[in-house]
KOLSE-362108 format. One line per field, with one value per residue: residue number from 1; residue in one letter; chain; x, y, z of N, C-alpha, C, O in turn. Coordinates in pm, whole numbers, plus 50000, padded with zeros to 5 digits. Layout:
N
selum <- c(NUM_...)
bado <- c(A_...)
doro <- c(A_...)
n.xx <- c(X_...)
n.yy <- c(Y_...)
n.zz <- c(Z_...)
ca.xx <- c(X_...)
ca.yy <- c(Y_...)
ca.zz <- c(Z_...)
c.xx <- c(X_...)
c.yy <- c(Y_...)
c.zz <- c(Z_...)
o.xx <- c(X_...)
o.yy <- c(Y_...)
o.zz <- c(Z_...)
//
This chain:
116
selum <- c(1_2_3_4_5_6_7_8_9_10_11_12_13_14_15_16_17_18_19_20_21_22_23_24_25_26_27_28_29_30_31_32_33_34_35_36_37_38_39_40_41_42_43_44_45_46_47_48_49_50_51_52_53_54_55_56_57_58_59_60_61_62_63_64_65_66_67_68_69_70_71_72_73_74_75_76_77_78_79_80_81_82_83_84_85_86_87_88_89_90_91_92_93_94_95_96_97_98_99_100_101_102_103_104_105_106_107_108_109_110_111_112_113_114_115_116)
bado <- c(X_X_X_X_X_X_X_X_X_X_X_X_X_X_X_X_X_X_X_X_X_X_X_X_X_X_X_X_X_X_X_X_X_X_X_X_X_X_X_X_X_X_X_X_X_X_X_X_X_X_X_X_X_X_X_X_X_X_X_X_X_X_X_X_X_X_X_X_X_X_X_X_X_X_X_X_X_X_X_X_X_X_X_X_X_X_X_X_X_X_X_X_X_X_X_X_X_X_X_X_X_X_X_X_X_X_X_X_X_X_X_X_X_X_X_X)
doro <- c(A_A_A_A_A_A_A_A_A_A_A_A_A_A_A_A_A_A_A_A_A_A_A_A_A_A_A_A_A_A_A_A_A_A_A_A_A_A_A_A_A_A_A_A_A_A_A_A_A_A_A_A_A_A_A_A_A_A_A_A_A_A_A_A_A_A_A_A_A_A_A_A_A_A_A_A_A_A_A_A_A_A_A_A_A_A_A_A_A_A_A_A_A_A_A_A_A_A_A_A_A_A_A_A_A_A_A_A_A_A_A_A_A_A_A_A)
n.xx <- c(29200_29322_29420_29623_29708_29913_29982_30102_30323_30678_30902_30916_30931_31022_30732_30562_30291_30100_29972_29805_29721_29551_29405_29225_29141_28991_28833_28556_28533_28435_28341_28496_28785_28983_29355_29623_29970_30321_30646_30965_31317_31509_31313_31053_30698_30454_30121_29948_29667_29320_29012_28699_28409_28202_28321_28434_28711_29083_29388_29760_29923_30133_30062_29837_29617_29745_29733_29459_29270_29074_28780_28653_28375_28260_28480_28650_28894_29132_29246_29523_29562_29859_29960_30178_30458_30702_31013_31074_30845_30948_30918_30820_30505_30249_29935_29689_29397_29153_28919_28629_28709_28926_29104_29353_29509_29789_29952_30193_30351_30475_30728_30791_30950_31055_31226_31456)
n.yy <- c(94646_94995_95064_95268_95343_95481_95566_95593_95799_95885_95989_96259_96534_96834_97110_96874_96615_96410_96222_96114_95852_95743_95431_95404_95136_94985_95190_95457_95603_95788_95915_96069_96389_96407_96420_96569_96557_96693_96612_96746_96694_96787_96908_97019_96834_96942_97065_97007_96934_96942_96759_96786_96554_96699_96768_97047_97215_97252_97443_97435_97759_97767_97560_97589_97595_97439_97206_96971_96819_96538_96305_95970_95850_95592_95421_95457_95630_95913_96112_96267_96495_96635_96914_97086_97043_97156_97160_97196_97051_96859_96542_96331_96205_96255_96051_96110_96065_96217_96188_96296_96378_96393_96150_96035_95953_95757_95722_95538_95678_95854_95853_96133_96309_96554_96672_96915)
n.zz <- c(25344_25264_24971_24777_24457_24218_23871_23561_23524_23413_23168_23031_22722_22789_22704_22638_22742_23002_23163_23513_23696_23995_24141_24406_24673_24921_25041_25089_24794_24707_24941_24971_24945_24685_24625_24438_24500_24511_24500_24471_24443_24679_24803_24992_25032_24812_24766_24453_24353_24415_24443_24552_24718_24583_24352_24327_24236_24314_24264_24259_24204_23997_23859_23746_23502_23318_23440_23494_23743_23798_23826_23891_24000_24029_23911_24103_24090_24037_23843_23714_23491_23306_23119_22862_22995_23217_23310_23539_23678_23771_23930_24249_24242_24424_24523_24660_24953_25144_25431_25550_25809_25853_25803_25637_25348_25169_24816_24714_24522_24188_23946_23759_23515_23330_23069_22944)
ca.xx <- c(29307_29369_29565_29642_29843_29964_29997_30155_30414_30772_31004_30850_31005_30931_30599_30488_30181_30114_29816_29849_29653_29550_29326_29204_29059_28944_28797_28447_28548_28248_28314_28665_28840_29129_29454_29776_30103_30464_30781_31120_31431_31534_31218_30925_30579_30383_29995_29927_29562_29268_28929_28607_28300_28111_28360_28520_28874_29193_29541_29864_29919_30277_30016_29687_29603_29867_29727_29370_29255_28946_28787_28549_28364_28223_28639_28744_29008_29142_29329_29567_29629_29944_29994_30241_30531_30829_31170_31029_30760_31002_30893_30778_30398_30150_29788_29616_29277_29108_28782_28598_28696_29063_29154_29402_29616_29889_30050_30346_30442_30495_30805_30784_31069_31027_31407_31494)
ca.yy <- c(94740_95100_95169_95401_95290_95544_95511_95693_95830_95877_96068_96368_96644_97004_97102_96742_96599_96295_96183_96024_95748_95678_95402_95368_95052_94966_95307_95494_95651_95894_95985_96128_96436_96369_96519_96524_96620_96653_96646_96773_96653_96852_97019_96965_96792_97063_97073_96998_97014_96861_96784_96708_96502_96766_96842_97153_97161_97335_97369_97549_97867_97669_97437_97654_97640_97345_97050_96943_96709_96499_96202_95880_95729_95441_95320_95463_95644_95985_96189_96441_96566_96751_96978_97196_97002_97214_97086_97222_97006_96747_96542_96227_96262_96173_96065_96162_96067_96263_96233_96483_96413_96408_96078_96070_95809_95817_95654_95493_95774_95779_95924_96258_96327_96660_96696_97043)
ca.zz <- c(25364_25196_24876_24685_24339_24116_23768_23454_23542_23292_23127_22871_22702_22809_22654_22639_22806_23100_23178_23569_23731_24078_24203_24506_24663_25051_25109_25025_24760_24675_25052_24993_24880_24661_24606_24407_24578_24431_24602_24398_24467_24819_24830_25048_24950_24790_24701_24291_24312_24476_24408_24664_24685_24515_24242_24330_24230_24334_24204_24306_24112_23957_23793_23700_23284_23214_23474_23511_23790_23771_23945_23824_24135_23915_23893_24228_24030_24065_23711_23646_23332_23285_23002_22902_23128_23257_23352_23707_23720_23743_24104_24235_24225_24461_24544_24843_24989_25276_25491_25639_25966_25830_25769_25523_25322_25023_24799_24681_24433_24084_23910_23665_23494_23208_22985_22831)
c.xx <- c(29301_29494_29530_29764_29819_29995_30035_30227_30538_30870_30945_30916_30955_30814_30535_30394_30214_29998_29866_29750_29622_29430_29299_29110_29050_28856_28631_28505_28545_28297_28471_28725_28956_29240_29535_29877_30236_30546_30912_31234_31497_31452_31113_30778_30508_30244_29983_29791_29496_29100_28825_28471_28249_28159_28416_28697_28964_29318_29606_29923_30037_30206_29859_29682_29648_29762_29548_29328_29060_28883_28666_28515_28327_28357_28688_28893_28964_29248_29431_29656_29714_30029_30103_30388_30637_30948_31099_30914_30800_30965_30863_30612_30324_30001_29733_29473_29213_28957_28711_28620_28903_29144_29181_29488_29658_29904_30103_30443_30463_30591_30779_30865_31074_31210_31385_31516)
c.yy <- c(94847_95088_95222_95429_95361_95477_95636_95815_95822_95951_96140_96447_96762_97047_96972_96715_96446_96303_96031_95941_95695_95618_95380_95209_95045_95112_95344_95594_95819_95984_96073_96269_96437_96443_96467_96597_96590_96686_96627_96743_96782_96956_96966_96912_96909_97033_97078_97045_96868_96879_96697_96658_96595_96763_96945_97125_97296_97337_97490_97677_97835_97606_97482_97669_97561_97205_97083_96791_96662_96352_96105_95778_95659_95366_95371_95565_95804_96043_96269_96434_96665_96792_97021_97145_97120_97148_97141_97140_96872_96666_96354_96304_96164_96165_96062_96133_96106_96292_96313_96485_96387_96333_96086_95938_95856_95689_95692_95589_95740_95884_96013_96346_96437_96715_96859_97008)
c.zz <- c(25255_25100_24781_24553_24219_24038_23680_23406_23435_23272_22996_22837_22756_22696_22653_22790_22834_23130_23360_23654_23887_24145_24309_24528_24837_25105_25002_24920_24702_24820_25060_24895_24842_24592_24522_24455_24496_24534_24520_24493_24592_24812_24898_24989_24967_24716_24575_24306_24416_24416_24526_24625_24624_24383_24209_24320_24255_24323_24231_24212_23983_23833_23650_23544_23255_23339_23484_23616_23786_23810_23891_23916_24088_23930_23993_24159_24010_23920_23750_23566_23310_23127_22970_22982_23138_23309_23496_23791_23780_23900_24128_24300_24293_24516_24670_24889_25147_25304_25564_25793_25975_25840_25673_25447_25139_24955_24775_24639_24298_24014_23776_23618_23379_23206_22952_22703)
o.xx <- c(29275_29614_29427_29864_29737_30033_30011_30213_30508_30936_30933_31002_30833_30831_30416_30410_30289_29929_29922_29665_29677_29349_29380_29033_29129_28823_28596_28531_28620_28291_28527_28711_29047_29213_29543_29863_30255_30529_30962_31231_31529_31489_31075_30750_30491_30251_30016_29766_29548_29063_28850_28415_28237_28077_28454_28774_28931_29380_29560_29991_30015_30264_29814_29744_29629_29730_29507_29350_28961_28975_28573_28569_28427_28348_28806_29000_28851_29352_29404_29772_29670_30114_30176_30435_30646_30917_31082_30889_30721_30988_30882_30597_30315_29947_29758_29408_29225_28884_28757_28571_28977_29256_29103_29519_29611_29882_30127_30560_30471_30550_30742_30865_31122_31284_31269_31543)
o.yy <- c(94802_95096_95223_95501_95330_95361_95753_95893_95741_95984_96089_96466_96779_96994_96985_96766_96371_96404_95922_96025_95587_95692_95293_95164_95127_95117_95292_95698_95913_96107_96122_96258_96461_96524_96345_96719_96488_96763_96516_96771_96885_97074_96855_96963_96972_96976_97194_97163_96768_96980_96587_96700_96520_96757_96964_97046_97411_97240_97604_97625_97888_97594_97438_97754_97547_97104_97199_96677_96733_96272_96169_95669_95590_95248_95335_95540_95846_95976_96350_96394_96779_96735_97001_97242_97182_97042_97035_97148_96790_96739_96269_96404_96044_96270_95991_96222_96034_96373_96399_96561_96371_96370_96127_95837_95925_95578_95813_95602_95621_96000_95947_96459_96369_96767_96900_97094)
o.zz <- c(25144_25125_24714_24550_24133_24056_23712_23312_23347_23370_22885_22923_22764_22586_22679_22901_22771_23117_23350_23682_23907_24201_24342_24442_24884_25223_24896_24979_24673_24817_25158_24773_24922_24504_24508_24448_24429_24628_24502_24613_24533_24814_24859_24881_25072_24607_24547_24284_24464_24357_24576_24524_24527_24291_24094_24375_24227_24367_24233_24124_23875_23725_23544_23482_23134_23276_23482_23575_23775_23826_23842_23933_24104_23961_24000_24213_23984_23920_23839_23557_23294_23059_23067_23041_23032_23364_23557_23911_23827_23996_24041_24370_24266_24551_24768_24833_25245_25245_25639_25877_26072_25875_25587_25510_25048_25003_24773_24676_24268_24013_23679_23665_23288_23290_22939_22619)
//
């Protein structure tokens, strides 16, 4: 079976840094491009960043210079490094894996909480 278990998630101050965690396990890993998604409190799930079998990465203009995503098929495990936090960044945060024929799968979520 597919999952997808976020990790490192919290409560930071504004400017403070998170470092977040998601492994995957039942799936080809290598064969997948993977995402992070956030979703704020009465706001829709919105694109963080993504990165594909090759290595190309992409991140929402909100995010660009402060997060870094990054991916280690050896551990199945997918990064992102957020810099810089904002009280706006504030969300539950999640991991995404999609195949090229557009199978997709999430997880759980992991909470991201940045104070003033």
């Amino acid at each position: 079976q597919v999952q997808l278990v976020e990790s490192g998630g919290g409560l930071v101050q504004a400017g403070g840094s998170l470092r977040l965690s998601c492994a995957a396990s039942g799936i080809f890993f290598s064969l997948h491009t993977m995402g992070w998604y956030r979703q704020a409190l009465g706001k829709q799930r919105e694109l963080v960043a993504t990165i594909t079998i090759g290595s190309n990465t992409n991140y929402a203009d909100s995010v660009k210079g402060r997060f870094t995503i990054s991916r280690d098929n050896a551990k199945n495990t997918v990064y992102l490094q957020m810099n810089s936090l904002k009280p706006e960044d504030t969300a539950v945060y999640y991991c995404n894996a999609r195949r090229v024929d557009d199978t997709s799968y999430w997880g759980q979520g992991t909470q991201v909480t940045v104070s003033s």
